[in-house]
Each structure stands twice: as C-alpha cells, then as structure tokens.
N, C-alpha and C positions, 0 to 999 in steps of 0.2 A: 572401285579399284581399277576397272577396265577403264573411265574414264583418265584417271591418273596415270595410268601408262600409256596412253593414247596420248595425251597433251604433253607429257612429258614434265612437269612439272608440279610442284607445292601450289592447290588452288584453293585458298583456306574457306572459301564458301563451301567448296566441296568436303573440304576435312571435316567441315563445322556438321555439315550434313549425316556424314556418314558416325560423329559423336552422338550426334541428337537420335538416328535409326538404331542404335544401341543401345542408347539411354529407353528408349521405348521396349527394348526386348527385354529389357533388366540386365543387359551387358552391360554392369557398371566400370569391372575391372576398363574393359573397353574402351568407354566413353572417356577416360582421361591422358591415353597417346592423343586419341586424334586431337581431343579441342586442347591438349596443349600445341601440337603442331599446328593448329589453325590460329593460333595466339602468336607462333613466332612467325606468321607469313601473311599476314592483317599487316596491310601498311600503314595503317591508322588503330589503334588500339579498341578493340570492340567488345562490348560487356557478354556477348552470346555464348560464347565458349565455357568463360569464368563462370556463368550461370550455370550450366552444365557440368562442371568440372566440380562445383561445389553443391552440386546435387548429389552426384555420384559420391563424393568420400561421405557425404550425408547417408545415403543410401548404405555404404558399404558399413556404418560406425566408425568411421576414421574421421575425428573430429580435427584431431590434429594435422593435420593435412588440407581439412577443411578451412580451415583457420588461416593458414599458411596462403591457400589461393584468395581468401579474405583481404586479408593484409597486401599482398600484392595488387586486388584489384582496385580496392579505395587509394592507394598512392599512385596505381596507372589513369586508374575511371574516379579521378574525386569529385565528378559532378551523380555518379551513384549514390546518391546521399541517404537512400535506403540500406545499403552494407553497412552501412553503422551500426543499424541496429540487430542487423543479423550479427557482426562480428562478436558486439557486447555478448550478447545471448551463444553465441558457441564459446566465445572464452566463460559464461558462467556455466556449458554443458562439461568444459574441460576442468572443471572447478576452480578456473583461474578466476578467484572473485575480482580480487581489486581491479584487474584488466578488465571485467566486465563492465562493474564501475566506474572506473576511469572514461572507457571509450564512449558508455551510455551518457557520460555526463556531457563530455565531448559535445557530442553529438544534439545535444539538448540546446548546451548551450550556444552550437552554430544555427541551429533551428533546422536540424536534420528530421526530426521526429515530429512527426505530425500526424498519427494514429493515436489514440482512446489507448489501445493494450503495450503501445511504446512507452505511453507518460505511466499507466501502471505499472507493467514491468519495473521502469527507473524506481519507481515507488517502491516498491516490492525488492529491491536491490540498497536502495538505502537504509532501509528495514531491515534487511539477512545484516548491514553491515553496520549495524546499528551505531545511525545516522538518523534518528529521526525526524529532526526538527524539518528537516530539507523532506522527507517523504509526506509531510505534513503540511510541506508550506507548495510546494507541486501537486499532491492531490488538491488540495484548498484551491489552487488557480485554475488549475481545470475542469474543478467542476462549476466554479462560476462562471466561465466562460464558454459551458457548455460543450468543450470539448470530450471530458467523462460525463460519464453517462449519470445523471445524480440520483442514487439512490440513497436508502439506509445504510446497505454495505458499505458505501463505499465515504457519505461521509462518517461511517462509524469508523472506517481504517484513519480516517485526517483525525478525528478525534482523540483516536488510542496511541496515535502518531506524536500530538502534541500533548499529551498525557505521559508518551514515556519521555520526550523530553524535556519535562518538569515544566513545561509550557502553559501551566495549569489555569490561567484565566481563559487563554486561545482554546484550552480543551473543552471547558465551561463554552464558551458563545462556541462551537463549533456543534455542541452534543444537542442547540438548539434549532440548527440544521436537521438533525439526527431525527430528533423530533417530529418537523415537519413529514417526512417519508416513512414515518412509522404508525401502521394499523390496530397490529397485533397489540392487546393488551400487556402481556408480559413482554414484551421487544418495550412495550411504554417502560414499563416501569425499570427496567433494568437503563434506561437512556437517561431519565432523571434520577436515578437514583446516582449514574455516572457523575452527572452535573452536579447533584449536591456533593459528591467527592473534591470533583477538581476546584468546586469554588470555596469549599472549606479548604483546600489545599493552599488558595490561592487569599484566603483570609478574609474572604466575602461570603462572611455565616451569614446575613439578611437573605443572600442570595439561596445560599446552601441553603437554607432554611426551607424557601420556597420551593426552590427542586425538589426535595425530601416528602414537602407534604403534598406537592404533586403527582409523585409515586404514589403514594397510601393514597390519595383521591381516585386514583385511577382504579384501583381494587386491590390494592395489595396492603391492606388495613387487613386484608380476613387472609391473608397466604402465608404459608410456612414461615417468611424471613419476616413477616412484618414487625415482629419483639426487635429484630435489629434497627430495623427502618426509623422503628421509633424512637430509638435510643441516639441512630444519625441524627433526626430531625430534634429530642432532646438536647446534643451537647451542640447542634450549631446554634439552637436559639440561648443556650449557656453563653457562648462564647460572644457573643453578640446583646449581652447584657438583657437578654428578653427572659427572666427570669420566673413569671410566671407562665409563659408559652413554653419554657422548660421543663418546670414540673407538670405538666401536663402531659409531656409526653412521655417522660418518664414513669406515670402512672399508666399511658398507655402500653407503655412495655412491658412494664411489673404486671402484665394481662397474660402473658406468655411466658410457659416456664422454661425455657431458654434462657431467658434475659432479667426474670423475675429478680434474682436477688442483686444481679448487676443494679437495676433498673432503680433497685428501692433504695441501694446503699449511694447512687447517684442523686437521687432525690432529697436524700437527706442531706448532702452536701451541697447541694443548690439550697437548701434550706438556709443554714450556716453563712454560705457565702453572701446569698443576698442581704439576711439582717447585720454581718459583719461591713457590708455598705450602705446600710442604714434605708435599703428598698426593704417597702411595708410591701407587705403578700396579702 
C-alpha cells in the first residue's frame, strides 16, 4: 500500500501481489478487489490474477462468480485452453449440466483436453446425460491409445457404455478387453457371463454360447447363480439350432432348485421343437 502511494499510481504487478499475499493468508474476500484491479491496469491481458480471483470464489463456495471470471477469461486468454475444462466442471458443480456438456465437448473437440481424468470426466458426463454411445466410443479411443489408463474398470465402463446404448456386438468384443485385465475369478465370470448377454442380444447364440460356458469353466458350475448360467448357456445353444448342447444344459440346470422346474419344462420343449424339425437326438 505504502508503495502505491509513493508511485502514485495503479501498478498491476503490485496489485497482483498484494491479491496473491492474501490469497495465502485465506483473505479470500480480499484477493478479488485487488486482482480485479490488476486485470483492469495489465496492458496486455494476463492469466495471474484470473487464476487467483477464481481460486478465491472456489475457496469462498461462490461457484457462480466463479464461473463468471471463467467465462471471461477463456474469451480474454483463449490460448488457456485448460479453463475449459475447469469451466465444464464448475458449470456441472452449479448443476448446469448441459453447459457442462456442451463446453467439455467444446473443448474435446478443439483438442483442449489432454489429461486421462478430462477424457473420463467427458465420459462420466455423457453417461449423467445419457448419451452413451459417445462415453463408449471416447473411453474405447483412449484407452487404446493409451491415454487412459487400461484396466478392468475402466474398459468395464466402454463396455456397460455400449451395452446401454443397445450397441450390443461392440459390448460383446469390448467385454473381451474386460477379460484380459481380469484376475479375480468372480470379476471372470461376471465379464463372460456379460458377453454371452450382449451377444445373445446381438443374435450371435454360437457366440453367447461360448461366453456362457466360459463362465461355468471358470468355477461358477459349483456357485449360487450357476442354475441360471446354465439355463443362458441352455437357450443360446436353443436358439442357435445346437439342440442337443441344449438339452444338456438344461439337465444341468434342472441340478439346481432355482431353475429346476424352469429348467425341465425347457427341456421338454427343445425336445418337441427339435423332432418337429426332423433333428434325431
């Protein structure tokens, strides 16, 4: 202050100064006279202030204000091509989704976003606004690109992704992904068991088939759900004309009393249906 009555003038390095020695004492109120007055006396438009100014309404919970110096600084500083992705993310703290959306897509698609947790975010924001296919088809690129990180979680999110958008072959070869990053026995069987869904969904029972008995090989023949399992793996090899690898499994279902009488009034009617097409059992 003694220097700015001494010089006599607005010296925005110093303004900038005395926002930032505030900002550090937790004088947030503070911090946003000065570094707006070092914003209007910057002969050239400089990000240090903005950064400070949109610390402090962070700091204070005044998102919207936040947001406001946001807005202002990407149309002053558009080569700040990281405020994109902070703006996205406080318009979704202010629960303005579609603004969040909008600006993250923005931003994606100028190639603002170049962070692992900006491409999930977008993912994670397509998803709240269910948009799948796109959180599906953005996690899928980045993690073969190795920009996400490739695990289980994360291609189980592309997978459940192209699953809810009836994508259901892409969910199938994605849940084979899944696969590979999967240890745990029961994480196995729940990823094929996934697969033979979407590829019965998707009208490839040979496929489904094989999923189905890959779960039960893994050890889920002897676990609580296997009466179901076998009943999946029963109607894809039905639907797929495998008519004795059907009743087979439906004898293995009818093993468990869950599925028991499902299991045997199914068998009987693969019975029926195949001598009605003239297949010898």
């Amino acid at each position: 202050k003694r220097y700015l009555q001494f010089a006599g003038e607005w010296e925005p390095e110093i303004l900038f100064r005395m926002a930032a020695a505030h900002m550090e004492l937790k004088n947030y109120n503070q911090v946003i006279p000065f570094a707006r007055k070092a914003i209007e006396n910057y002969d050239e438009p400089n990000r240090n202030p903005y950064v400070l100014m949109i610390g402090a309404y962070f700091e204070l919970n005044d998102i919207p204000n936040a947001i406001k110096v946001l807005e202002e600084g990407v149309t002053v500083l558009p080569e700040q091509t990281r405020w994109w992705s902070q703006l996205g993310m406080f318009y979704a703290m202010n629960e303005q989704y579609d603004k969040a959306l909008s600006t993250l897509a923005i931003a994606y698609d100028a190639g603002y976003l170049d962070r692992s947790s900006d491409y999930r975010y977008l993912v994670q924001m397509y998803s709240n606004s269910n948009i799948p296919f796109y959180a599906g088809e953005i996690m899928t690129k980045h993690l073969k690109s190795g920009e996400i990180e490739a695990t289980r979680s994360n291609w189980s999110s592309a997978a459940r992704s192209y699953y809810t958008a009836r994508e259901f072959e892409r969910a199938a070869e994605t849940y084979t992904e899944v696969v590979k990053y999967t240890d745990e026995d029961e994480e196995l069987v729940k990823a094929y068991r996934s697969q033979g869904d979407a590829y019965a969904l998707s009208d490839e029972y040979k496929k489904a088939a094989q999923a189905f008995q890959r779960a039960l090989d893994v050890g889920a023949a002897e676990g609580s759900d296997a009466g179901r399992l076998y009943m999946s793996l029963g109607e894809a090899h039905f639907n797929a004309k495998q008519y004795r690898q059907a009743i087979t499994a439906m004898e293995n279902a009818a093993r468990y009393s869950a599925t028991r009488r499902n299991a045997e009034n199914w068998a009987g009617f693969i019975r029926e249906t195949a001598q009605r097409r003239g297949v010898n059992l």
